[in-house]
N, C-alpha and C positions, 0 to 999 in steps of 0.2 A: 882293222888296225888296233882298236881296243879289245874288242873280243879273244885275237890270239895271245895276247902274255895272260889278259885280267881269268879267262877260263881255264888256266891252268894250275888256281887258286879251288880251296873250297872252303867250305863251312863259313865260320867267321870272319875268314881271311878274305876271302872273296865280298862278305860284303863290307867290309873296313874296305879295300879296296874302291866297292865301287861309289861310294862315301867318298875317299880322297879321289877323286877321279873327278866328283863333280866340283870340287874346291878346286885342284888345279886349272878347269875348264873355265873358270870362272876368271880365275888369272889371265890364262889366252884372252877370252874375248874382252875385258876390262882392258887390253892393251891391243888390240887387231882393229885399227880405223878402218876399214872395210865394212863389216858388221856395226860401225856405230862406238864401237869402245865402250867408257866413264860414261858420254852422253849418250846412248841408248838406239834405240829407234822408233819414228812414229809411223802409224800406221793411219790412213783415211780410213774410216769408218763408210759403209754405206751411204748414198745420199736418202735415207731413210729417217724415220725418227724414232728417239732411242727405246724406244717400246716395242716398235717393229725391229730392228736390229737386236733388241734381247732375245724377243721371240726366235728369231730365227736364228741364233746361235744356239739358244735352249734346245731347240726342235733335232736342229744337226746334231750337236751332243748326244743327245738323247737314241738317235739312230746312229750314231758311232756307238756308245754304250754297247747298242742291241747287239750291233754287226760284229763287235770286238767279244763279246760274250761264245755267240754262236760258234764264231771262230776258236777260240779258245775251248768249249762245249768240243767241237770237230776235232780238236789237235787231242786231246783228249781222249779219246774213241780211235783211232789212227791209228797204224803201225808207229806211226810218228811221235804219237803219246806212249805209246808201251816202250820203244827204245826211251825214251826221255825218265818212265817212269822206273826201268830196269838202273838205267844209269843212278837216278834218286837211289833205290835201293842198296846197289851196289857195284861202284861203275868198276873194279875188277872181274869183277862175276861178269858185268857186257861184256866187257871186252874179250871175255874167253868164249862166250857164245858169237861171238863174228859180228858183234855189234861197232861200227862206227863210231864210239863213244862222243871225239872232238869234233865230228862232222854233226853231226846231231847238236851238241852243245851250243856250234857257231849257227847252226839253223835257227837252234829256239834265241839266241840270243840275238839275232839281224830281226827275227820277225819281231820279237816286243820293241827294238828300237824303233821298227818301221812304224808299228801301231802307234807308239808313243809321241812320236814325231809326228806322225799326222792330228793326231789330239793339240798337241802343244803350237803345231803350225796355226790350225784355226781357233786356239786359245789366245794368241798373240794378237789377231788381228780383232777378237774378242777386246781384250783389253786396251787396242788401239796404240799400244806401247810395250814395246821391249828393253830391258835390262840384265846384264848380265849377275846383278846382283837380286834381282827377283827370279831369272830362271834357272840360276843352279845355285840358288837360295837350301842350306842346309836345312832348314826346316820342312821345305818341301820334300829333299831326299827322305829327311828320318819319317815324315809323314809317310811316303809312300812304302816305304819297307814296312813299316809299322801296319799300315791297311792289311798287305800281304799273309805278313806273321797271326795279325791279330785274330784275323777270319778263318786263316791254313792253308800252306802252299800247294795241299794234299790234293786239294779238289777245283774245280772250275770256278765253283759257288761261293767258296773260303774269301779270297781276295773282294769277291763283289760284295759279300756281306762286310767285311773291312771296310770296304770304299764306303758304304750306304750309312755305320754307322759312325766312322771318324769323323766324314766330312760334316757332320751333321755335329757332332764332338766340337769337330775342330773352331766352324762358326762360333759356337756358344763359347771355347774359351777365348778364342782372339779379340770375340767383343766384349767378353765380362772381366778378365784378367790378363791379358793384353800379347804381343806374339814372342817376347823375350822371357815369361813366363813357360807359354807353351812350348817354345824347347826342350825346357828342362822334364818340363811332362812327359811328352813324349819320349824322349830319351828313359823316362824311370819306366814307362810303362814298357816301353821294346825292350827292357832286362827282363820288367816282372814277366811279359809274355813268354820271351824266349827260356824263360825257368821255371816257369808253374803251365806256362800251355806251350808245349814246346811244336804241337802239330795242329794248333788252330784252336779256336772258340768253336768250332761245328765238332773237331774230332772230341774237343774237353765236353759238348753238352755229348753228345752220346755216349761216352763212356761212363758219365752221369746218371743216365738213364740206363744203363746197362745195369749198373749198380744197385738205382732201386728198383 
């Protein structure tokens, strides 16, 4: 339902898009008493102690990571990554070689929701509390495009080297200068990225190295 109007957007548009997508959602479920609404929802925690319950969301993580890596590693290497990457190139160009352009588009974009949704499923019961104002929290959105951008949509490895070095970022600014701060960061850095490394920090250091 989202995927058919929002992928028929590109470039910019598409992600200002999916930017206002998570503002509006946030509207929904701030008013849907079913899910909880304003007041939220809790979750029981394991009857564990919280040491043994960190571990063992860390550990899952940490094997989603893998498995979500491989996966994307796999889509990559595919038939399934060369249409996607034909399309990147130039989705007239697919579409004149027999390429399914929208069917392709709506594949890769069901699978990352799927992926993300299973992260955020057992993030939730991690945190032992849901909000609709922490999980389609603008900050999170610009954070996670920003991993994407920062690393390079190019390669498998772009985004995970994002992830390894924001979330690492991100700690150190939300504890030293606070999280109404780090918006604004974020937000200047996802320009400077998209204007001076417009295809990743991996494409920027090699072409670096090309150089000297």
């Amino acid at each position: 339902m989202v995927g058919y109007p929002v992928l028929r957007l590109k470039g910019a548009y598409f992600t200002i898009s999916s930017l206002l997508l998570a503002v509006v959602m946030q509207l929904v479920f701030l008013n849907w008493e079913f899910v909880g609404s304003s007041t939220g929802l809790w979750y029981k925690l394991m009857p564990l102690s919280i040491e043994a319950n960190r571990t063992i969301f860390y550990e899952t993580m940490l094997i989603l990571a893998m498995v979500i890596t491989l996966i994307v590693r796999y889509v990559e290497q595919s038939r399934f990554g060369a249409g996607l990457m034909a399309i990147r190139e130039d989705e007239d160009v697919a579409k004149t070689m027999g390429i399914n352009t929208p069917w392709l588009k709506m594949k890769a974009f069901v699978l990352g929701a799927f992926l993300a949704g299973v992260v955020g499923g057992i993030y939730g019961f991690y945190m032992s509390y849901v909000h609709p104002d922490m999980t389609f929290s603008m900050n999170t959105s610009l954070l996670i495009l920003l991993m994407s951008f920062f690393g390079g949509c190019r390669t498998w490895g772009g985004p995970l080297l994002g992830a390894v070095v924001l979330s690492l970022a991100n700690q150190l600014i939300v504890t030293f200068i606070g999280a109404e701060i780090s918006r604004i960061l974020y937000g200047l850095l996802l320009v400077v990225v998209i204007i001076f490394m417009p295809d990743g920090a991996l494409q920027y250091a090699k072409g670096l190295t090309r150089r000297g």
